[in-house]
Each structure stands twice: as structure tokens, then as C-alpha cells.
N, C-alpha and C positions, 0 to 999 in steps of 0.2 A: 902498426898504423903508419901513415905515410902523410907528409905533411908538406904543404903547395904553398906556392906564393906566385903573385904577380903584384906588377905593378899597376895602379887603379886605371893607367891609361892605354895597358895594353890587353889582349886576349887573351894568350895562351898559359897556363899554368905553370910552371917550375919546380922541380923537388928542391924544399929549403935547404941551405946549406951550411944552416946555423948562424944564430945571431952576430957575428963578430967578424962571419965570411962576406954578409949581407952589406952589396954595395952601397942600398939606398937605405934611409931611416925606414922601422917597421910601420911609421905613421902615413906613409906612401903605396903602403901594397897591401893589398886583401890576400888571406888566408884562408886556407879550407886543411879539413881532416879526411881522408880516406881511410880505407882497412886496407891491411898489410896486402890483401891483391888486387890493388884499387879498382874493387868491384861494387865498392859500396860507399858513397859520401856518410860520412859521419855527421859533419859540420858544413852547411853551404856557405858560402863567401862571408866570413867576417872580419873584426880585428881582431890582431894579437892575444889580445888578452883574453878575449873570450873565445878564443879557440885552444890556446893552454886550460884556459878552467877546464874547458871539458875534455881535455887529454888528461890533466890530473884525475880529473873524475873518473874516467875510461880505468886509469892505472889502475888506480884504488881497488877498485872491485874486481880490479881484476886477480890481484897479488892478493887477495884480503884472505883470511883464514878463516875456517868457521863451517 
């Protein structure tokens, strides 16, 4: 999975570069999820958090056993 950001006042997407690389606060920039060949939106423009819930959730089932 592949994970986008922009800031709310710009166009074009960005591959995140991780929380700590991130020049602006996360409360400034909309988020989206892709699939590993970014052929597929997972998540359309949201925030943060609810773009992790549903990468955590993605993980989950994905590793789950059973």
C-alpha cells in the first residue's frame, strides 16, 4: 500500500515521507491510501487518522491467521 499527501491548498499528491520528515503539521494536508501499484484508491482524501484506521485494518486481515 502506498500512502499520499498534499497539502489542503495544493493539487498534486506526494508519497508521505513519514511523520517526522513531514514539513507541515498532519492537520494541513489530506491523505489518501492506494494499492502497492497505485492502481487502485483505497481511501479517497481524508485525515490522518482515518486513513491509518483503515491501513491498520487493511494490515490485519491481511497477516491474520486462520
Amino acid at each position: 500500500m502506498v500512502l499520499q499527501y498534499k497539502l489542503k491548498t495544493e493539487k498534486r499528491w506526494k508519497d508521505y515521507p513519514g511523520k517526522a520528515k513531514l514539513k507541515h503539521p498532519v492537520s494541513k494536508c489530506d491523505f489518501r491510501l492506494l494499492s502497492s501499484d497505485k492502481s487502485k484508491v483505497l481511501v479517497k482524501k481524508a485525515g490522518y487518522a482515518k486513513v491509518m484506521k483503515r491501513f491498520r485494518q487493511i494490515e490485519f486481515f491481511k497477516h491474520r491467521k486462520g
